[in-house]
N, C-alpha and C positions, 0 to 999 in steps of 0.2 A: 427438532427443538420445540418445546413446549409455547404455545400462545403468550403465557404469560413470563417465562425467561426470556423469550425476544422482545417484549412488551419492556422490560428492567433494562436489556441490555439499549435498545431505541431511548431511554428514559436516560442512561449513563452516560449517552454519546450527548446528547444536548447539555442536561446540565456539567459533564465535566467542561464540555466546549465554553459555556457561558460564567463557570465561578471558579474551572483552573480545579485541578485532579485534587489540592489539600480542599480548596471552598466547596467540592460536591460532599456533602455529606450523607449517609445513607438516606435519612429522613426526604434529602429532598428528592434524592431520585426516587423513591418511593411515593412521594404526590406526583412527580412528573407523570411516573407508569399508571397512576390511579389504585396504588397496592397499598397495604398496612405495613409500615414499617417491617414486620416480622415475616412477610410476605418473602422479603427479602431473601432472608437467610435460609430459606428452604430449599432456594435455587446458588445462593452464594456464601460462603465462607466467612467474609468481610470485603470491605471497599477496593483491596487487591485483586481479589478474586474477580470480584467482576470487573476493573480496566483487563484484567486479564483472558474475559470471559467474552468480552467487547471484542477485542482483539482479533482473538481465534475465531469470532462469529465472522467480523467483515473480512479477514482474511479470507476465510472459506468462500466468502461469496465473492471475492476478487479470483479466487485459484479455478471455481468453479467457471466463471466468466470466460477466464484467459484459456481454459481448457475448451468450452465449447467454441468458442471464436476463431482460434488459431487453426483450428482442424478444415475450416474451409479455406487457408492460405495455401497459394501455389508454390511458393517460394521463400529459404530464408528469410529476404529482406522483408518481404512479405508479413512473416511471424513475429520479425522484430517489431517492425512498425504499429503491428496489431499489440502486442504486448504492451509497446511503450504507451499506445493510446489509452488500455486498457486500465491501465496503473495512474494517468491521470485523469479520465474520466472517474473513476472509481472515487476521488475524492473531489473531483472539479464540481461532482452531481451533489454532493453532502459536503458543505461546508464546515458543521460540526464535526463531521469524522476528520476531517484534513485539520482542524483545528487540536483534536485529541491526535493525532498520530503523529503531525509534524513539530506539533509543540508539548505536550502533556507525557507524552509516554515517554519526551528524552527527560523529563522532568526525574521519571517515576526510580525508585531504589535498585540498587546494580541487578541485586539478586533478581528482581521481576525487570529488567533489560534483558538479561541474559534467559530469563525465562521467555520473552517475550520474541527476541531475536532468534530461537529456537523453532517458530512458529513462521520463520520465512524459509525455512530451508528447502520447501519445495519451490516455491518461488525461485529462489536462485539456480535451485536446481533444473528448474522449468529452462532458465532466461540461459543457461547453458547449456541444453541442448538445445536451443537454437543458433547458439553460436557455432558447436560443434559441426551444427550442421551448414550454416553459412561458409564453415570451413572445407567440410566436404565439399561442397559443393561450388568452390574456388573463386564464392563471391565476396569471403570474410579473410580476413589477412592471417593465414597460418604462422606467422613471427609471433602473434599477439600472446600475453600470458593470460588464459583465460579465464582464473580467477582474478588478475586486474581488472578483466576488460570488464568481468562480472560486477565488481563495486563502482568502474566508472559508469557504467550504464545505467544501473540504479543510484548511485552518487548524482549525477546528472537530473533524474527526475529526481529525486527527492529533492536538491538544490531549487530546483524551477518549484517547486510546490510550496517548499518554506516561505519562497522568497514573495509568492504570491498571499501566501496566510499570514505574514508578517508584513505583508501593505494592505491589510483587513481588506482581501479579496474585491481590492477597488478594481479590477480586469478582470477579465475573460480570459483564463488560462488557457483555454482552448483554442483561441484564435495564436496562441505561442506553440501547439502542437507540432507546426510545420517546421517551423525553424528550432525546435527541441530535437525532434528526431535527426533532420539534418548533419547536424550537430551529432548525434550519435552517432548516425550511420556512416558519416567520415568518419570516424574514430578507429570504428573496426572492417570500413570494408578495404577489400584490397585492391590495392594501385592498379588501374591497367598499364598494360604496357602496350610499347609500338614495336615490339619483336612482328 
């Protein structure tokens, strides 16, 4: 990525965070980034473009994250717990990003939801094979449907991060990490028995 398209996309994520996806207009993300207005459009299309361009940037660097981090987990539970931190730290660290992602982009037109939702599917795809493998490895509940378990588990973080961006980030989401995962990881691990 170019200096100055990450420079616009850093400039989109605050001002959409601070005036709300209609109140960012291109002009001001363009003072924010220190660009000409027409600066703009050499890297973006229009104002879609870039929440969209925003997107796919932090994505990337959350998929990237979750990919180098996981690889030194010994175990399922292991992965999961690494993953779930990973997906709340990723926006616990940027308050603007959690502000554009958990409230702005359900704002945004079906067509760029469904564009945008398109841009998770390694993500989901990631967060099942670790179930599959939790499964394997007969510490995940093989009953589960695990595309259920797939929306509960991200339904779950996303729920804990709204709910933190929608009380203007007055806690530390992080000190909730413990009792999030928990929470998860009953959901999908499996019952012991006393056989």
């Amino acid at each position: 990525m170019t200096e100055k398209r990450q420079l616009i996309i850093n400039a989109a994520v605050e001002v959409i965070a601070e005036h709300g996806y209609h109140g960012a207009q291109v002009s001001r993300i363009a003072k924010q980034a220190g660009v000409a207005d027409g600066t703009i459009y050499l890297y973006f299309k229009n104002k879609d473009d870039i929440l969209f361009g925003m997107f796919e940037y932090k994505v990337d660097q959350l998929m990237a994250a979750m990919e180098q981090t996981l690889t030194a987990a010994s175990s399922p539970e292991e992965q999961l717990k690494i993953f779930v931190r990973n997906h709340v730290e990723w926006l616990a660290l940027d308050q603007s990003l959690a502000a554009c992602v958990q409230l702005e982009l359900r704002q945004s037109k079906k067509e760029m939801r469904n564009r945008l939702n398109h841009l998770l599917i390694p993500y989901h795809r990631l967060l099942e094979e670790i179930l599959v493998k939790g499964i394997e490895a007969r510490v995940f509940d093989d009953a589960m449907n695990l595309k259920f378990a797939r929306q509960l588990v991200f339904g779950a973080i996303d729920e804990a991060v709204s709910t933190w961006v929608v009380a203007d980030f007055k806690y530390d989401i992080l000190s909730q990490f413990d009792d999030l995962y928990y929470l998860i990881n009953k959901a999908v691990a499996k019952e012991s028995s006393n056989d």
